[in-house]
VOLUMLO-765725 format. One line per field, with one value per atom (N, C-alpha, C): residue number from 1; residue in three letters; atom name; x, y, z. Coordinates in steps of 0.001 Angstrom, whole numbers, m for minus. Example, Ala and Ser with C-alpha at 12.3 -4.5 7.8 and 13.67 -1.06 7.14 Angstrom:
BEGIN
resi	[1, 1, 1, 2, 2, 2]
resn	[ALA, ALA, ALA, SER, SER, SER]
name	[N, CA, C, N, CA, C]
east	[13190, 12300, 13200, 12850, 13670, 12900]
north	[m5690, m4500, m3300, m2250, m1060, 30]
up	[7800, 7800, 7800, 7080, 7140, 7870]
! end
This chain:
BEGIN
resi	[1, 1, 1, 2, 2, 2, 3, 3, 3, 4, 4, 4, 5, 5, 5, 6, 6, 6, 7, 7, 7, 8, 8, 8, 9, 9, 9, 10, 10, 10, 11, 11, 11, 12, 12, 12, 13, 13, 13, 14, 14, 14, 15, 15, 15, 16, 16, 16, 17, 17, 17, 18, 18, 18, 19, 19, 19, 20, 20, 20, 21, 21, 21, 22, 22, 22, 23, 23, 23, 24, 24, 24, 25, 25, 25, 26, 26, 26, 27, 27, 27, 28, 28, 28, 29, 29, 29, 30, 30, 30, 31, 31, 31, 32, 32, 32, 33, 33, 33, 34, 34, 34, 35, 35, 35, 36, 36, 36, 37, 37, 37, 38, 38, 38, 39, 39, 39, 40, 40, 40, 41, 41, 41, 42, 42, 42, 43, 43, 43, 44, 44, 44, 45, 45, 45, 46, 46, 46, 47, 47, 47, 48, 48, 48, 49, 49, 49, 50, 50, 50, 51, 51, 51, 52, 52, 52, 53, 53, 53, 54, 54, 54, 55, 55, 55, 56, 56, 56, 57, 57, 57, 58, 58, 58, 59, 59, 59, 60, 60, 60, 61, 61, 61, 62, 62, 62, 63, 63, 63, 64, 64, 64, 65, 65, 65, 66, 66, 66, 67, 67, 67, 68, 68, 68, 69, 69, 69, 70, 70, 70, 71, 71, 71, 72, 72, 72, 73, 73, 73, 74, 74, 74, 75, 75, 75, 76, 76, 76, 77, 77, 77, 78, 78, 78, 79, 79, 79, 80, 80, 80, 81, 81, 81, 82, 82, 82, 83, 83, 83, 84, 84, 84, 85, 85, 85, 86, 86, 86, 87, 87, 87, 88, 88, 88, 89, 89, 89, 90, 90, 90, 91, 91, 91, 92, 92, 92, 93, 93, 93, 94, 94, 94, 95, 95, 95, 96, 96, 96, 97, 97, 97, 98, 98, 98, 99, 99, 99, 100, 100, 100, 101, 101, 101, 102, 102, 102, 103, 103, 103, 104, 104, 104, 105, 105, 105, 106, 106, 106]
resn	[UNK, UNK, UNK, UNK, UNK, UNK, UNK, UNK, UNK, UNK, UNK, UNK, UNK, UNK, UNK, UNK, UNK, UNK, UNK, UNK, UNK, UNK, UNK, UNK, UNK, UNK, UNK, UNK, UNK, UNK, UNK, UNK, UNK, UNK, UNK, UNK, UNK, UNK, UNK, UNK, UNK, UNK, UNK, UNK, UNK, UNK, UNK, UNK, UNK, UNK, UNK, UNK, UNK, UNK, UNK, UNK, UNK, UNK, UNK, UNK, UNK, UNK, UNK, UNK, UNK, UNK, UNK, UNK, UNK, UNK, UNK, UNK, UNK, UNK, UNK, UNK, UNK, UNK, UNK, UNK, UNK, UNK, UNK, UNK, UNK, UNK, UNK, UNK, UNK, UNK, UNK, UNK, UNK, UNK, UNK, UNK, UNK, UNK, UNK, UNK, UNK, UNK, UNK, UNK, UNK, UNK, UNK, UNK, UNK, UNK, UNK, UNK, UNK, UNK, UNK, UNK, UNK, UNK, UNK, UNK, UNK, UNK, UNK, UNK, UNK, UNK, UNK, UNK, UNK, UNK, UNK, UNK, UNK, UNK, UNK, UNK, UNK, UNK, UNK, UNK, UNK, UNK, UNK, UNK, UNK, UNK, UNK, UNK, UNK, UNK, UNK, UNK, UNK, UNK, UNK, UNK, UNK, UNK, UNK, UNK, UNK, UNK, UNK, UNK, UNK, UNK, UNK, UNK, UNK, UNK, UNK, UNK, UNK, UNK, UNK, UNK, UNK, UNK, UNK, UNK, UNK, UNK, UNK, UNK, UNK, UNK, UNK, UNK, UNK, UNK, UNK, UNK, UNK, UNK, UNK, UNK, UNK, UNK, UNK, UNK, UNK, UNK, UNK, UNK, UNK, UNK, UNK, UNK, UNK, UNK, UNK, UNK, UNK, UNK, UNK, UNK, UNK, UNK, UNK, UNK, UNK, UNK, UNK, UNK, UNK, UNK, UNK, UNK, UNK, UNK, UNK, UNK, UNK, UNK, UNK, UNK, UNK, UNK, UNK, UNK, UNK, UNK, UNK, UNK, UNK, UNK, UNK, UNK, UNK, UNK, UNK, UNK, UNK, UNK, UNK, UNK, UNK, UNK, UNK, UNK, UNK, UNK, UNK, UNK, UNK, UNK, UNK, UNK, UNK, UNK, UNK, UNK, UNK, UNK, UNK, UNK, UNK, UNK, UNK, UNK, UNK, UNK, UNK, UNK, UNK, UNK, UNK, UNK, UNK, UNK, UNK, UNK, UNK, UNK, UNK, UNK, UNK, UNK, UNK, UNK, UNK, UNK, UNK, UNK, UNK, UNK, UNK, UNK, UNK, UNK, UNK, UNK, UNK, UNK, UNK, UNK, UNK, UNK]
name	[N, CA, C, N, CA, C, N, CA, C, N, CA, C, N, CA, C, N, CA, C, N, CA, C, N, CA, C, N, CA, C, N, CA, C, N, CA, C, N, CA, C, N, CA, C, N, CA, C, N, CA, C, N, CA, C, N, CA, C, N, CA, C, N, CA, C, N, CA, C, N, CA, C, N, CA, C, N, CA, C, N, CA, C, N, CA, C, N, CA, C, N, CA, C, N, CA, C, N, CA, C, N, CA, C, N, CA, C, N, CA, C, N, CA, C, N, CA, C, N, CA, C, N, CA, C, N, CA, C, N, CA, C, N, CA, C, N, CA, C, N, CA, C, N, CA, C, N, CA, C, N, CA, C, N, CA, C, N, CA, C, N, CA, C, N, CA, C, N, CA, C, N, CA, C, N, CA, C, N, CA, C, N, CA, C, N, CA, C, N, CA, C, N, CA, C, N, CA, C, N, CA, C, N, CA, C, N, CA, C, N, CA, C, N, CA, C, N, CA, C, N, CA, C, N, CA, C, N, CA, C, N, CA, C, N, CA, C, N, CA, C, N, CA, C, N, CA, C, N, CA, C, N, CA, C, N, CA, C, N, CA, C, N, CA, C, N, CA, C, N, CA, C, N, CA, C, N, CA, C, N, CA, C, N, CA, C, N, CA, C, N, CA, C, N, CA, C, N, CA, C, N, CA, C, N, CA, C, N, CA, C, N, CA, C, N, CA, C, N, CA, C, N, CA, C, N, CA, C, N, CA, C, N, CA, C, N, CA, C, N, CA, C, N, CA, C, N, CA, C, N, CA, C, N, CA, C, N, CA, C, N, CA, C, N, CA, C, N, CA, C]
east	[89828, 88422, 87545, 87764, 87080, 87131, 88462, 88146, 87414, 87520, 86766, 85034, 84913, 83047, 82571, 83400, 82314, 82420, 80851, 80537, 81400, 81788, 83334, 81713, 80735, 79812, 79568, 79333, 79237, 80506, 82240, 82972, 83902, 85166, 86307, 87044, 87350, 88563, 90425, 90946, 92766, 92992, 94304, 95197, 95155, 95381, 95522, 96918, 97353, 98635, 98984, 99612, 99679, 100994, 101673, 103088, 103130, 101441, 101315, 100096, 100251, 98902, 98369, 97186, 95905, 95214, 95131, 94822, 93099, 92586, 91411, 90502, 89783, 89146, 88602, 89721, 88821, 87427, 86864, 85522, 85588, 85227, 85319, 83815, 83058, 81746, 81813, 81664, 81551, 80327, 79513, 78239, 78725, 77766, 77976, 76633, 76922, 76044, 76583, 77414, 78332, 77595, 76618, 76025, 74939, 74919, 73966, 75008, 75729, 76693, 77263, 77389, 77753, 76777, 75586, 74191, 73759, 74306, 73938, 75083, 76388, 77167, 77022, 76409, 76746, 74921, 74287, 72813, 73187, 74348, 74785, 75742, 76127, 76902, 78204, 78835, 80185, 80764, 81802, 82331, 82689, 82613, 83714, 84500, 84865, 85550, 86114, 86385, 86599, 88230, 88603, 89877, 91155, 91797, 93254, 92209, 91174, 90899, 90307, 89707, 89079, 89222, 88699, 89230, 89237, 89986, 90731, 89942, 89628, 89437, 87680, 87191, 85815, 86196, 86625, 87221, 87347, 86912, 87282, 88767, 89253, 90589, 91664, 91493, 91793, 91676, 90686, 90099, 91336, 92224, 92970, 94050, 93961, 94230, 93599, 92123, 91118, 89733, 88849, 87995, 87973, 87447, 87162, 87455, 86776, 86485, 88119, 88909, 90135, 91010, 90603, 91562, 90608, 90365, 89451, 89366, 90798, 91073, 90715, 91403, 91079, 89282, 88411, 86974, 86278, 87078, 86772, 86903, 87769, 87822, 86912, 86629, 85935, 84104, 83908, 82305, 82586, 83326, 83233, 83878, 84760, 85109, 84996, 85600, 85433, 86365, 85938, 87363, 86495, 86515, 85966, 87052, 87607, 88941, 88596, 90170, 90598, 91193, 91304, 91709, 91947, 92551, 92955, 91731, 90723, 89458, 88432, 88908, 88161, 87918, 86804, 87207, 86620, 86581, 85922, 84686, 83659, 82322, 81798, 82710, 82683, 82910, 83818, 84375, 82851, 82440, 81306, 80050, 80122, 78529, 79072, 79803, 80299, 80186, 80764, 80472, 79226, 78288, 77015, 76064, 76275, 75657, 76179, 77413, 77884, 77304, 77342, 76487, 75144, 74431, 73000, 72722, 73693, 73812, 73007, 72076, 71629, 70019]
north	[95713, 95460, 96416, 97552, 98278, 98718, 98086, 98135, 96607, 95621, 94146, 94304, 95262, 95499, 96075, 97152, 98311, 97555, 98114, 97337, 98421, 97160, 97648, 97870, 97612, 97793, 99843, 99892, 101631, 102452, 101816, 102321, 101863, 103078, 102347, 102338, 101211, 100876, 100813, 101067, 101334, 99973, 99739, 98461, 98179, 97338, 96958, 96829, 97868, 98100, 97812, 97267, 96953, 97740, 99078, 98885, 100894, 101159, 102423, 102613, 103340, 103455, 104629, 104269, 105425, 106205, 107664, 108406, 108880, 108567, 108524, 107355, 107274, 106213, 107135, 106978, 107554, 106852, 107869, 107251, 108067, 107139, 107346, 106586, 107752, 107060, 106940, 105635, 105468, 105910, 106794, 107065, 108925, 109266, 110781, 111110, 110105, 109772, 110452, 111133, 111781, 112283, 113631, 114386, 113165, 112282, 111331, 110410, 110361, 109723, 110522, 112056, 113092, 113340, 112760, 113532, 111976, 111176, 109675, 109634, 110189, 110063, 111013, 112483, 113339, 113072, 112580, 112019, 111106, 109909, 109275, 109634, 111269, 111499, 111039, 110975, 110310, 111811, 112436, 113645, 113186, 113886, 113566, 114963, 114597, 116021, 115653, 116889, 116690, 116469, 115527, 115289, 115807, 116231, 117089, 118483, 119293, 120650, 120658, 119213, 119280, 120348, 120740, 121213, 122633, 123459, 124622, 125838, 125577, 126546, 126882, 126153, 126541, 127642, 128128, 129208, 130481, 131641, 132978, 133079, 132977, 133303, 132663, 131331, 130820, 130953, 132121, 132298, 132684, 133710, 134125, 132123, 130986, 130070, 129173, 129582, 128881, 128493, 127761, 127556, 126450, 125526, 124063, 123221, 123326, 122598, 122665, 123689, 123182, 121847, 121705, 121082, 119775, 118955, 117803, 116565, 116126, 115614, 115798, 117062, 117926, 117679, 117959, 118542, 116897, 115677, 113971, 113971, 114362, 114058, 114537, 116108, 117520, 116757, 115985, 115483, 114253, 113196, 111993, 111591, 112405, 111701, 112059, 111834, 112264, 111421, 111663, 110810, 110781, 109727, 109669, 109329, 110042, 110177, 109067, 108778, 107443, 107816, 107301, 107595, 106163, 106230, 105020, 104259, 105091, 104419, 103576, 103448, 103266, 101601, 100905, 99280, 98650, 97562, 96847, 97058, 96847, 97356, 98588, 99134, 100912, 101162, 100366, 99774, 99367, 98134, 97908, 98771, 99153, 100044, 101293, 101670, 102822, 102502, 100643, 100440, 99857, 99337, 99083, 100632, 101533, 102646, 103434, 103005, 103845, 102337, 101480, 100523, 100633, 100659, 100938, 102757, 103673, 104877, 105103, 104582, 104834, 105499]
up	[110461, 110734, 109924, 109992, 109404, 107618, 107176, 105910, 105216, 106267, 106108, 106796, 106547, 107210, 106001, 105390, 104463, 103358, 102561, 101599, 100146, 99957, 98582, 97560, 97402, 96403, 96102, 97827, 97973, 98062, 99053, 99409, 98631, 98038, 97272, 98725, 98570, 99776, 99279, 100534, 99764, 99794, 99438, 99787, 100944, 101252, 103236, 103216, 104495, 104875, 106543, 106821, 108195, 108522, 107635, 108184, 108869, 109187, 109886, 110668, 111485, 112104, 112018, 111519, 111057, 112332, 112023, 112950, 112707, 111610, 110859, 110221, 109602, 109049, 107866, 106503, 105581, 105058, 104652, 103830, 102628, 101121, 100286, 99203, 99191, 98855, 96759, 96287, 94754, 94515, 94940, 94210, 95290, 94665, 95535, 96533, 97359, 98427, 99909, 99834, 100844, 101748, 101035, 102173, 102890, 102751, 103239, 103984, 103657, 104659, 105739, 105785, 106423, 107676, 106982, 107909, 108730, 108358, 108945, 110230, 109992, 111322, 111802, 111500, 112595, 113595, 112839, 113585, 114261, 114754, 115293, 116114, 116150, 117142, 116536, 115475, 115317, 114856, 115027, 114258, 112878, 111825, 110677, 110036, 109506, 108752, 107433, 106688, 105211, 104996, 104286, 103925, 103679, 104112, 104089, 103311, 104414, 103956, 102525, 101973, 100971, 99734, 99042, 97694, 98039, 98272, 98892, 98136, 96385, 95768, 96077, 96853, 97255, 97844, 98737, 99348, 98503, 98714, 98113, 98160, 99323, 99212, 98424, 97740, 96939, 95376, 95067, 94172, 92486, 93018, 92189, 91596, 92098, 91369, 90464, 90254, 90014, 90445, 89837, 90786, 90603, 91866, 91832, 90926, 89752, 88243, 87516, 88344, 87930, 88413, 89345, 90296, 90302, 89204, 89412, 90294, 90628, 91989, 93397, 93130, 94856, 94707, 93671, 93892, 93940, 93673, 93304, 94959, 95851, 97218, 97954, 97659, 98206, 98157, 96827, 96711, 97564, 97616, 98043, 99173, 99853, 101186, 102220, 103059, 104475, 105177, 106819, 107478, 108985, 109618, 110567, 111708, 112998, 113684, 114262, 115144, 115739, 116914, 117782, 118682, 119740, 120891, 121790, 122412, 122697, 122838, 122210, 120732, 120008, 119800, 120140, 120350, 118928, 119026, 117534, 117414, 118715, 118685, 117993, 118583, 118126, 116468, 115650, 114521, 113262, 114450, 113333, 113741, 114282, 114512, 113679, 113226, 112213, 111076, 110273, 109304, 109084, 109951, 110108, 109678, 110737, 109657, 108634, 107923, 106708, 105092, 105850, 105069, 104859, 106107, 105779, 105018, 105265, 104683, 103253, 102668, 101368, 100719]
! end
């Protein structure tokens, strides 16, 4: 449901896999519209958080491997995604009113 709501124009979406169950709902914005997508769910009360600890070398303590601009992947996730959690409560309603405001998000 929720990768058949968001608009593929703003969001790169994965393959559709039916053979695991997701503990998250990544979001992955094609424009670097993030902090606006960041500030649209937490004004809606939705939590999100940054992707497997996002690009590590922002961190001082990371510093002696590089900085950011090395690791161009890690820093492609760190600007553009996020992950919005899942849990047993979560119904279809709940589904599109998430991609309803990560759509209108612009």
């Amino acid at each position: 449901l929720f990768w058949s709501q968001l608009d593929k124009d703003l969001y790169y979406l994965p393959p559709k896999q039916v053979s695991h169950s997701a503990f998250c709902l990544p979001i992955f914005r094609r424009d670097k519209a993030t902090r606006l997508v960041k500030k649209t769910l937490a004004k809606a009360g939705i939590e999100h958080r940054p992707i497997i600890g996002s690009n590590l070398l922002h961190k001082p303590i990371f510093a002696k491997y590089g900085g950011p601009e090395d690791f161009p992947n890690a820093e492609w996730i760190h600007q553009r995604g996020c992950y919005a959690g899942l849990h047993l409560d979560v119904s279809p309603a709940m589904v599109r009113e998430l991609t309803d405001l990560l759509n209108n998000a612009q």
